[in-house]
N, C-alpha and C positions, 0 to 999 in steps of 0.2 A: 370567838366572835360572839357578839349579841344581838341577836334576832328581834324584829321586831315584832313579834309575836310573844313575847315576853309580858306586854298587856293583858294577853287572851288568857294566860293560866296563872296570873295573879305578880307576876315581876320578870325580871328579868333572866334571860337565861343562856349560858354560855354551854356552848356547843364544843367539843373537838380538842377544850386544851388540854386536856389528857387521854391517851391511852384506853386507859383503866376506866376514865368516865363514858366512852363513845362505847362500850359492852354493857351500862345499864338499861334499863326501861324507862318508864316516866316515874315512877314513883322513886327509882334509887336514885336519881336527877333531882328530886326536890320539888317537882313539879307536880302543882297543883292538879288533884284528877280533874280532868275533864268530866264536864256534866252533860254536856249535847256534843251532837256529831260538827258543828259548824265550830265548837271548842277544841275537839279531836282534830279537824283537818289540819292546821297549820304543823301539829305534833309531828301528823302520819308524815305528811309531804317531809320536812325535816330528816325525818326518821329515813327518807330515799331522795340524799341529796347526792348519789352519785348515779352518773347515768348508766352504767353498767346493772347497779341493782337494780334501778327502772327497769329496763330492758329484760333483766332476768324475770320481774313480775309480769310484765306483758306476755313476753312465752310463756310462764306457768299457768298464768290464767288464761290467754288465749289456747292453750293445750285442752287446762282442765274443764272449760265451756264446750268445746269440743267432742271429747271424748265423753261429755256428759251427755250432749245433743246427740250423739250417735248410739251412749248407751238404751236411752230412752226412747230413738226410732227404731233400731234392731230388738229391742229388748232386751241387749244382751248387757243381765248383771254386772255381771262381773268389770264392767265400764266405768260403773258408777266409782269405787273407790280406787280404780285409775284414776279418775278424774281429780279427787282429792289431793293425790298421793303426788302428779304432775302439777296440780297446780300448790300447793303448800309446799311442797319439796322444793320447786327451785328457788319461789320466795324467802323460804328459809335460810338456804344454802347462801343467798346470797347474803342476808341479814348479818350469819353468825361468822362468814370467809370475807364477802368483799367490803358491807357496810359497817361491818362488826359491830352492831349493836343487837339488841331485843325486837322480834317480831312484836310488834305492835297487835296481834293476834291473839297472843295470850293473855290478854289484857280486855282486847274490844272486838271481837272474832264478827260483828255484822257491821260494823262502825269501820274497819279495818277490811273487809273486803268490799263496800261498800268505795271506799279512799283507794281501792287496788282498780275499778270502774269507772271512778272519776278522774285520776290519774290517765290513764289510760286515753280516756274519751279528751283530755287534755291535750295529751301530747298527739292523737291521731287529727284534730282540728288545729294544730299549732300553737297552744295558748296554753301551754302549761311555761314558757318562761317566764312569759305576762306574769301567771300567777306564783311562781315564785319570785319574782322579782318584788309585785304587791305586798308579799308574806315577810319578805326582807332575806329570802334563806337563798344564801350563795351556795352554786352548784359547787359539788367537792371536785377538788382537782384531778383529771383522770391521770390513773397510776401504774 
């Protein structure tokens, strides 16, 4: 399928028809790097077009916010890279098992949890269909 976001990174771009293509990044896609964060979103969203990885970033970061807020009011260290470790672990997990693609992380790690926040604040006010709908990026079929 081609997205219409395919504007934003310089042409057009076909998502999912192989295998082999939905495990690169943006760069092994051919696709132009993004210069600003508002060039990134449409990438990232893409990059969690099934709702299962959504859902998997929600708990990692609602986990790893947590365990951060609490390392910080207990004081107790050793929280802090809990926090990491639950929120990057199951975003990954999902990326590399359910979405099979590249963490958008390795790439753009403030740009990229930044899109894990807005995501997020989307779908908890209703309106992350809206905006993939806008973005042109069809939800992946649950499997």
């Amino acid at each position: 399928m081609t997205v219409a976001f395919g504007a934003v990174v310089g042409r057009p771009v076909t998502f999912g028809a192989k295998e082999k293509e939905s495990k690169k990044g943006i760069k092994e896609l051919g696709l132009a790097e993004p210069k600003t964060r508002d060039e990134f979103w449409p990438i990232y969203l893409k990059a969690h077009s099934k709702p299962l990885t959504r859902g998997s970033h929600y708990a990692g970061t609602g986990t790893g916010v947590s365990l951060l807020a609490l390392g910080v009011i207990t004081g107790k260290l050793l929280l802090l890279p809990a926090a990491v470790v639950a929120g990057y672990g199951s975003a990954w997990f999902s990326h590399f098992v359910i979405e099979k693609n590249k963490p958008a992380t390795f790439g753009h790690p403030l740009w990229s949890l930044m899109g894990d926040f807005k995501m997020a604040k989307l779908a908890l006010t209703g309106q992350l269909k809206a905006e993939l709908e806008k973005l042109g990026i069809e939800e992946a079929p649950k499997k």
